[in-house]
C-alpha positions in Angstrom: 87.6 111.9 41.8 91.1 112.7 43.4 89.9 114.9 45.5 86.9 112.1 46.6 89.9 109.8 47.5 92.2 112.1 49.4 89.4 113.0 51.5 88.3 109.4 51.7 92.1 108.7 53.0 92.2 111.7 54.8 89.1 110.0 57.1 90.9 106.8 57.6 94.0 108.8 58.8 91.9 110.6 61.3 90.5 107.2 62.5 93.4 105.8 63.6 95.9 108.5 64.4 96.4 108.5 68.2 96.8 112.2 67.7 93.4 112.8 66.4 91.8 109.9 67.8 88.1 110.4 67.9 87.3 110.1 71.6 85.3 106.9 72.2 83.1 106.0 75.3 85.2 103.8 77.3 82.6 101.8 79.0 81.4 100.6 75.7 84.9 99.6 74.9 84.2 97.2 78.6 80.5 95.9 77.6 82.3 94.7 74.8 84.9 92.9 76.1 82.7 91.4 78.7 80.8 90.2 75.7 83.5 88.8 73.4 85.0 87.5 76.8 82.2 84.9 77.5 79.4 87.4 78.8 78.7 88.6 82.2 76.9 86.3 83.6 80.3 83.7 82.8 82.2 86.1 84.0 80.0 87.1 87.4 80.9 83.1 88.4 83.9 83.9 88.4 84.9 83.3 92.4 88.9 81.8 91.4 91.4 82.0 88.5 94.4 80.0 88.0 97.0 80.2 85.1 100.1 78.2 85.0 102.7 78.1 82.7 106.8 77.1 81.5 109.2 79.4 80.1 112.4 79.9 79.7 114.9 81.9 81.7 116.2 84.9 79.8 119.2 84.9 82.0 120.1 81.6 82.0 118.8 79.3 79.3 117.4 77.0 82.1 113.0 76.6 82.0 110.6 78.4 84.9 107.2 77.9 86.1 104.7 80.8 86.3 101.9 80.8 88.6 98.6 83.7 88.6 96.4 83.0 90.8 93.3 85.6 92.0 89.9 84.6 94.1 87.2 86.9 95.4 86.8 89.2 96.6 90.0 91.0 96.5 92.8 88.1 96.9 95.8 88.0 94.3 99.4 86.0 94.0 101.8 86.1 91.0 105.2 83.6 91.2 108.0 83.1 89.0 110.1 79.9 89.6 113.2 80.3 88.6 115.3 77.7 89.6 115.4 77.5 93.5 114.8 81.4 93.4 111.0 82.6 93.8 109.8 85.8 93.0 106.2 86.6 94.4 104.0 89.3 94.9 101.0 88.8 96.8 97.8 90.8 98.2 95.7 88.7 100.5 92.9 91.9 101.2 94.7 93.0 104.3 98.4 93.5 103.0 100.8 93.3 100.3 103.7 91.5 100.5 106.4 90.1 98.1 109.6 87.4 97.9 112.7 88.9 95.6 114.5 86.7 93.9 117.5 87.1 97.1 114.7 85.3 98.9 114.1 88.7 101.0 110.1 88.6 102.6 108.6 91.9 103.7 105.5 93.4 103.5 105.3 96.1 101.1 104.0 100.0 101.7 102.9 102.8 100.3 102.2 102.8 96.4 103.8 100.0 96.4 101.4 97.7 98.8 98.2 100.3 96.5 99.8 99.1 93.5 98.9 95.5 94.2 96.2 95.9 95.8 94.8 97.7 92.8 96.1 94.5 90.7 94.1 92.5 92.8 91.0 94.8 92.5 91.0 94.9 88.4 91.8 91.3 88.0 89.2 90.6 90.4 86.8 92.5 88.8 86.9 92.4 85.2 85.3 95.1 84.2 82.0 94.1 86.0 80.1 96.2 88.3 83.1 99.2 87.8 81.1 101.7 90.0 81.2 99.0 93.2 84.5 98.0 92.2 85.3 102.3 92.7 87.2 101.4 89.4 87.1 104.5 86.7 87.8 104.5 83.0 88.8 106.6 80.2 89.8 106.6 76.9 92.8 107.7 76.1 93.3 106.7 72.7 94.6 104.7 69.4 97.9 102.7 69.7 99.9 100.4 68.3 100.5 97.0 69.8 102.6 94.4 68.1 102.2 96.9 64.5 98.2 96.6 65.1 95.9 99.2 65.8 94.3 98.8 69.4 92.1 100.6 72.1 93.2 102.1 74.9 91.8 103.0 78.2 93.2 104.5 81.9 91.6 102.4 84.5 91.9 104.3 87.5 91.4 103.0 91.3 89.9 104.4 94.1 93.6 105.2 95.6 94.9 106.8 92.6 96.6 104.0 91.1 96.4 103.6 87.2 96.7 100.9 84.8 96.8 100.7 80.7 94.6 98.4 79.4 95.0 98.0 75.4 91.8 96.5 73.4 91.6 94.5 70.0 89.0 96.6 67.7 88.0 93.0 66.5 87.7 91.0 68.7 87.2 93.7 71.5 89.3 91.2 73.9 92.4 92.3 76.1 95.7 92.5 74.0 98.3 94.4 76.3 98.2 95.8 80.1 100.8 98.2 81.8 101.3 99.0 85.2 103.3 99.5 87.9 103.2 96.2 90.3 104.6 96.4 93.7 107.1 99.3 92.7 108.4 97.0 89.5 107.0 98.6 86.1 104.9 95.6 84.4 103.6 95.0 80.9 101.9 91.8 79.7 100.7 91.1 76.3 97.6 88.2 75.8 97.6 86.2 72.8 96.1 82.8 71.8 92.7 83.2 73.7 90.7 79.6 74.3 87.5 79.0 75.9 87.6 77.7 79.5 84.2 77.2 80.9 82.8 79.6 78.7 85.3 82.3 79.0 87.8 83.8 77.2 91.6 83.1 78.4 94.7 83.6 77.0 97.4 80.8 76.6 100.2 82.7 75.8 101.7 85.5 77.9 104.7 87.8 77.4 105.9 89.4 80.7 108.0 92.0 80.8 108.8 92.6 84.1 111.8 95.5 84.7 114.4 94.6 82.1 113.3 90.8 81.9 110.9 88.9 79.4 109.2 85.9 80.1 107.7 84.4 76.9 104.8 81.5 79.1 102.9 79.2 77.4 100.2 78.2 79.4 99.6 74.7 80.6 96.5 74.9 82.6 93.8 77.2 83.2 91.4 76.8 85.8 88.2 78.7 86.7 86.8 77.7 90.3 89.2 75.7 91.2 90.0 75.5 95.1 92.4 78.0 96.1 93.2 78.2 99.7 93.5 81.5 102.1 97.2 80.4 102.7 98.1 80.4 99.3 97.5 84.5 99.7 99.2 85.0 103.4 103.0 85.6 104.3 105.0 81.8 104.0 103.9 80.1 107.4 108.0 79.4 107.4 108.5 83.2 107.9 105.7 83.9 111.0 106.5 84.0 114.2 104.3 83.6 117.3 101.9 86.7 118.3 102.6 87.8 122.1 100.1 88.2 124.6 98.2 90.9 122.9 95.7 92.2 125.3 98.7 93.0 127.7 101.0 94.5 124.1 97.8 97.0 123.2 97.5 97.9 127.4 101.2 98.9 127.5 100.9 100.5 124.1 97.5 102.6 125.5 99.7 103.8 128.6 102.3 105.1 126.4 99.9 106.8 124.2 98.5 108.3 127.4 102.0 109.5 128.8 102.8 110.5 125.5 100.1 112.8 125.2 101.4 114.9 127.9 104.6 115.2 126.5 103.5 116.5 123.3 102.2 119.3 124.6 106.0 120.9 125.2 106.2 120.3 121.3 105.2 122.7 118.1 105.4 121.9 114.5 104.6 122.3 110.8 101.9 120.4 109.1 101.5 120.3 105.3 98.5 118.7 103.8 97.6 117.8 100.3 93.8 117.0 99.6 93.1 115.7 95.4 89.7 115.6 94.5 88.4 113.6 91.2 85.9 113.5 88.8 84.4 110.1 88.1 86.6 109.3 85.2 89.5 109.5 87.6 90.9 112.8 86.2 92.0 115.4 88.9 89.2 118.0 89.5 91.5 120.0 91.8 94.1 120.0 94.2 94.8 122.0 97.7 98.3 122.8 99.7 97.5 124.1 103.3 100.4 124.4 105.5 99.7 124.8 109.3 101.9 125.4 112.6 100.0 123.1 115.2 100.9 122.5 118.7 99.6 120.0 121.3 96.7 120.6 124.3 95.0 117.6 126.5 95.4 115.2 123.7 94.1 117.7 120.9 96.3 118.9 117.9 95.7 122.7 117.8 96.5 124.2 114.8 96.7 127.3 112.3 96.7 127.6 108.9 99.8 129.9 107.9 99.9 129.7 103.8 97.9 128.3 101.2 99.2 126.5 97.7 102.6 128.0 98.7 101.5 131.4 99.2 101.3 133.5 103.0 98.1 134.2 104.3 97.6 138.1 104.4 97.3 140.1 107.7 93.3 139.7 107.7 93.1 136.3 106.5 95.8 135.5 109.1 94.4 137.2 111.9 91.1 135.9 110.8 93.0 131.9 111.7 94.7 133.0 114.9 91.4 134.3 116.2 89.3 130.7 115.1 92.9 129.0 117.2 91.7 130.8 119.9 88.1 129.8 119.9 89.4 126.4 119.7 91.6 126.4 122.4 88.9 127.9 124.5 86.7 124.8 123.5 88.8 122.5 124.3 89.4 123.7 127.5 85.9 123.7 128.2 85.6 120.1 127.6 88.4 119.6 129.4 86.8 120.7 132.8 83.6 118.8 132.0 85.4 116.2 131.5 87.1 116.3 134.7 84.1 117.0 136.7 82.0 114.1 135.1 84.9 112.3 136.4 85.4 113.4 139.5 82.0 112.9 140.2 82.4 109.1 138.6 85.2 108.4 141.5 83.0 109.9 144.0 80.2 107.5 143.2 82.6 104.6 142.7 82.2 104.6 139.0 84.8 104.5 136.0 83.8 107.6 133.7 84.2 106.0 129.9 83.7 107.8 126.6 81.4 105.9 124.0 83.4 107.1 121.6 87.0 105.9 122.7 88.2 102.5 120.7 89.3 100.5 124.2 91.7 97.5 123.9 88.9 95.1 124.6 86.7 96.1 121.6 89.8 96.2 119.4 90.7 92.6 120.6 86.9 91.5 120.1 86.2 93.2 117.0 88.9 91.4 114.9 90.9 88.9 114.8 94.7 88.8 114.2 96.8 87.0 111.7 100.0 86.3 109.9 102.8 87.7 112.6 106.5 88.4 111.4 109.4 90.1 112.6 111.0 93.0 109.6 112.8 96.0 109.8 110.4 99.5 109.7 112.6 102.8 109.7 115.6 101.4 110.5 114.4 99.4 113.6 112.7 96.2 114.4 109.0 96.0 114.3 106.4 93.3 114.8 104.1 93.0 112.0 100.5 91.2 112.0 97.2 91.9 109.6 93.8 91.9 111.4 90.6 91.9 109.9 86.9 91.4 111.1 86.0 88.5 113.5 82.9 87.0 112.2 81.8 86.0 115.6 81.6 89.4 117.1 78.3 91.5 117.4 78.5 95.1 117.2 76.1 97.5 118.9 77.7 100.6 119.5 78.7 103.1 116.6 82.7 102.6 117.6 82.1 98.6 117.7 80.6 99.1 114.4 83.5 101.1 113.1 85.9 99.2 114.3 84.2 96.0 113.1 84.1 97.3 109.2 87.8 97.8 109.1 90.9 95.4 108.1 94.8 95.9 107.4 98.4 95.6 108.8 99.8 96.8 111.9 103.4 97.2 112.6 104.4 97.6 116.2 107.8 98.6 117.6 108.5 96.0 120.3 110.9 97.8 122.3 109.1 100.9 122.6 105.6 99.3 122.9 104.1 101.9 120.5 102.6 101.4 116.7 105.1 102.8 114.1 102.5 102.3 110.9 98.7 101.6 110.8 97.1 100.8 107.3 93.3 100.1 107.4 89.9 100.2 104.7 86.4 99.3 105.2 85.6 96.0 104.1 82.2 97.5 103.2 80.1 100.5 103.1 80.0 102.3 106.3 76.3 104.1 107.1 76.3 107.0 109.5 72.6 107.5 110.9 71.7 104.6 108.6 73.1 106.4 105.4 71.0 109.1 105.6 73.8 111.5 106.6 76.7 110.0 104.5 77.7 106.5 103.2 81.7 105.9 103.7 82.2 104.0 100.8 84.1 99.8 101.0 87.5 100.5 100.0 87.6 104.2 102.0 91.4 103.3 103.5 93.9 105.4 105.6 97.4 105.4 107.1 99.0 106.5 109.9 102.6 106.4 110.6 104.8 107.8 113.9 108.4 108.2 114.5 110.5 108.3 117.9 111.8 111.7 118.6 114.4 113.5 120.7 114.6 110.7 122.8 111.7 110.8 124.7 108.2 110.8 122.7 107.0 109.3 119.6 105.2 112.2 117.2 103.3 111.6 113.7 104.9 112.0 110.9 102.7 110.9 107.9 98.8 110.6 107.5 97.1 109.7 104.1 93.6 109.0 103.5 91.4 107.4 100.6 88.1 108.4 101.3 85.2 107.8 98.9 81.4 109.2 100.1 78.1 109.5 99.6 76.2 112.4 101.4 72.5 112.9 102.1 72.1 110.1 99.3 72.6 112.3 96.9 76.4 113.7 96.1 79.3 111.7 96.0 82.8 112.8 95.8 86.3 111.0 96.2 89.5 112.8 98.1 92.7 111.2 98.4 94.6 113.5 101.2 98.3 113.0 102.6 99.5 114.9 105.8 103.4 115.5 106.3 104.7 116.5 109.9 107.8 118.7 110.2 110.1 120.6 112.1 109.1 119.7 115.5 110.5 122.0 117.9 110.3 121.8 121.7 109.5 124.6 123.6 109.2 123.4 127.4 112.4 121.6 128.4 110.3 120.2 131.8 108.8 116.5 131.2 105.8 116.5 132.7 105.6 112.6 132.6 107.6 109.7 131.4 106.9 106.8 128.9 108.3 103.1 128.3 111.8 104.0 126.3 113.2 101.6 123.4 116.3 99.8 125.3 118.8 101.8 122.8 117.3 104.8 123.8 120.8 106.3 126.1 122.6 105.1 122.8 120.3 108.1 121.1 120.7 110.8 123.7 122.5 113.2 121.8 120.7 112.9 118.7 118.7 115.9 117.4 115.3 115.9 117.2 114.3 113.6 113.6 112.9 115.2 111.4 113.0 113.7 108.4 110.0 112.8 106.3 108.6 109.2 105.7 108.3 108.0 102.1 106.1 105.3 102.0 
C-alpha cells in the first residue's frame, strides 16, 4: 500500500515539476485557448480591439489612464497617462515609434522597432492561422504564476523575436505574458476574464513595465470599434512637411552614382552571420563568414578569408582567390557590353535603361509617402518618412512588382542628400515565375544602413535580412542574416569624381576614416 502511494505521489510530482515536465504539443495548448476564448470563428471577426482602464500611479499616489488598442492587419498602440506625461509605444505596419515619459518622439530601430512589431503581430493574431502569421510555438514547460501551476509556451516570430505566454490548465485561457517591448522588459498578468461579443477578455491587468506596476481595472472593452489610421502614425503635432521628393531621390541617385566611383579606391572587411531555424523557432544552425571585399563598376567584389573564426587553409584559400578572379573577369565583361549597348543607344538617339534598375519614377509611383519628421540618426540630422504601397498604381514589370509589395521607413540625411537607414518587408507573398521557382514569404523584411566616411564618400556599414521562402513549392526554410562592414581602408589617394558634401563636411577634414559599427 505505501509503496502504491509513493509511486502514486511520485506521478503527481513528475506532472507538475517544471524540471521533469512531460513535454506537451504546444499547438494543442492554442486550439484550446482559441476555444475557451470564444472559438475561432469569434475570434477570426476580430478586425479592432480596444481596452481602457484607471490605475494608480506607483510613483505618485495620483490615478492614470491606460489605453491598448490593435486593428488588422498588423496595427498596434499602448499609452499610459500619467498626469500630463504620456508614455506610448506604437507600430502602425511600416514603423515603430514611441513617446517617453520626457515627452521625447522618435522612431525606434533595430530589436527594438522588431520587438513591437512582433507585439503587434501576436496580438493581432491570436493564435489563429500561426503558419500565415510566420508565428512558431513551443513548449517549454510547467510554471508557477501567482502560486498556481500554468502552461508555458515560446512564441517565436519570423524575426527572431520571442515572447512567454503562460496558460491556465483549467480554463486553458491566457494568465501571464513576457516580453521585451520596444527595448523595455514587459510582463502582464490577465485576470477577471468577461465575455465581450462572444469573446473572452480580461478586466484586470497588472503591468509591470521596467521597475513600475500598474494594477488597471478595466473600464471598457470594445471589439470592432472604429479605430482610425492616425491613432497608429507619429502625433500630426510632430510632422513636418515632405520636400519636393522627385528632385530629393534625383540628387540622392547622382550621389549614389558619383559615389560609386569613389568606392572603388576603398577595401574592407565584411563579416556575415546567417541563422537558420526549424519550424518551432529553435536554431537549426548558425554560420560566421568573414570576407575582404573591394569595390569595381558598382559591384562589391569579395573573398571569403575565414570561417566561424577559423583561417581558410592554403587550398581552400587559393580555391576563393581563384573564384574572385572569375568574378572580376565577369564583371568586366558586362561592363563592356554594357558600354557598347550604350554607345550604340547614343548613336541611335536612344537612352540605354536596365529592366532591372529601381528608377526614381517607379519608386515615386509605386508607393506613397507618409508621416515626415525631423530626429537625430548617428549623431546627425535626418529626415524621416514611412512609405508603403499606393493602391492606385499598376505594376507590370518584375521591378514594379517588387517594389510595389514592399513598405517601411526611410531616413534620409538632408545635408548630404544620401539615405543613412532603409527598413522594408513585403506586405504579402512575393511569386518569382508565378511561385513555381520560390515564394518570398509576407513579412520577408531587410535593412540597410550607411555611414559617411573620410570625408568624402558614404560606405555601408550594416545589412540584416529576414527572409522566409518557399522553393519549387516544396521546401521552405527561414534565415535571418546580419552583415557588418569594417576597417575600410583606402588605397588610391586620387578621387576620380566628386559627390554633394554635408555643409560640416571641412569641420570633419581631419577625422579618420569611421569605423565604428552600428548597433541598431
Amino acid at each position: 500500500m505505501r509503496r502504491v502511494i509513493y509511486l502514486s505521489l511520485l506521478a503527481s510530482f513528475l506532472s507538475v515539476s517544471p524540471g521533469f515536465a512531460q513535454s506537451q504539443d504546444p499547438a494543442k495548448i492554442a486550439d484550446q485557448y482559441i476555444k475557451a476564448a470564444g472559438g475561432a470563428k469569434a475570434l477570426s471577426k476580430i478586425q479592432t480591439l480596444t481596452l481602457e482602464g484607471s490605475f494608480t500611479n506607483p510613483a505618485d499616489g495620483k490615478s492614470g489612464t491606460y489605453t491598448f488598442d490593435t486593428k488588422l492587419p498588423n496595427r498596434y498602440y499602448s499609452e499610459l497617462l500619467l498626469g500630463d506625461k504620456n508614455v506610448i509605444a506604437a507600430y502602425n505596419g511600416k514603423s515603430a515609434w514611441h513617446q517617453t515619459a520626457a515627452g521625447e518622439l522618435a522612431t525606434l530601430l533595430g530589436q527594438e522597432g522588431q520587438q513591437l512589431e512582433a507585439a503587434s503581430s501576436y496580438y493581432n493574431a491570436r493564435f489563429l492561422n500561426l503558419k500565415k502569421s510566420k508565428l512558431a510555438l513551443a513548449f517549454v514547460g510547467h510554471a508557477q504564476v501567482r502560486g498556481k501551476d500554468t502552461l508555458q509556451i515560446e512564441l517565436t516570430t519570423a524575426t527572431n523575436m520571442k515572447r512567454q505566454v503562460f496558460f491556465d490548465p483549467q480554463t486553458h485561457l491566457i494568465v501571464k505574458e513576457s516580453a521585451a517591448v520596444g527595448g523595455i522588459n514587459e510582463e502582464i498578468l490577465y485576470d477577471d476574464y468577461r465575455t465581450v461579443d462572444n469573446v473572452k477578455l480580461p478586466y484586470k491587468i497588472e503591468l509591470h513595465r521596467g521597475p513600475d506596476v500598474y494594477s488597471i481595472d478595466v473600464t471598457r472593452a470594445a471589439i470592432n470599434g472604429t479605430i482610425g489610421e492616425r491613432t497608429f502614425d507619429f502625433p500630426i503635432k510632430s510632422q513636418v512637411k515632405l520636400p519636393d521628393l522627385k528632385a530629393l531621390f534625383k540628387e540622392i541617385d547622382d550621389n549614389q552614382k558619383a559615389a560609386d566611383k569613389i568606392r572603388e579606391n576603398y577595401a574592407g572587411t565584411r563579416v556575415e552571420e546567417e541563422t537558420d531555424f526549424e519550424k518551432d523557432g529553435k536554431v537549426k544552425k548558425t554560420e560566421l563568414k568573414e570576407y575582404t571585399f573591394f569595390y569595381l563598376n558598382g559591384d562589391e567584389v569579395s573573398t571569403l578569408v575565414k570561417k566561424d573564426g577559423k583561417a581558410l587553409s592554403d587550398d581552400e584559400q587559393k580555391k576563393e582567390n581563384e573564384k574572385t578572379q572569375k568574378e572580376i573577369a565577369e564583371i568586366q565583361k558586362r561592363e563592356a557590353k554594357k558600354e557598347a549597348k550604350d554607345e550604340k543607344a547614343k548613336e541611335e538617339g536612344k537612352k540605354e535603361k536596365d529592366d532591372d534598375d529601381v528608377d526614381i519614377e517607379t519608386f515615386l509611383r509605386a508607393a506613397q509617402f507618409v508621416n515626415p519628421r525631423r530626429e537625430r540618426f548617428r549623431g546627425r540630422d535626418v529626415l524621416v518618412f514611412d512609405f508603403e504601397p499606393n493602391p492606385e498604381f499598376q505594376p507590370h514589370k518584375m521591378v514594379e512588382k517588387v517594389v510595389h509589395e514592399l513598405a517601411g521607413v526611410i531616413w534620409i540625411d538632408e545635408q548630404a542628400h544620401e539615405v543613412a537607414r532603409l527598413e522594408a518587408y513585403f506586405v504579402g507573398d512575393f511569386h518569382v515565375a508565378g511561385g513555381l521557382l520560390a515564394n518570398l514569404q509576407k513579412g520577408t523584411s531587410f535593412v540597410f544602413e550607411q555611414s559617411y566616411f573620410n570625408n568624402e564618400v558614404w560606405l555601408p556599414t550594416y545589412e540584416e535580412a529576414h527572409v522566409g521562402v518557399r522553393v519549387l513549392l516544396v521546401k521552405g526554410f527561414r534565415v535571418n542574416a546580419t552583415t557588418r562592414y569594417s576597417d575600410y581602408k583606402r588605397f588610391n589617394v586620387e578621387t576620380l569624381s566628386t559627390i554633394n558634401k554635408p555643409k560640416d563636411a571641412d569641420q570633419a577634414a581631419a577625422e579618420k576614416p569611421n569605423t565604428e559599427k552600428p548597433n541598431p
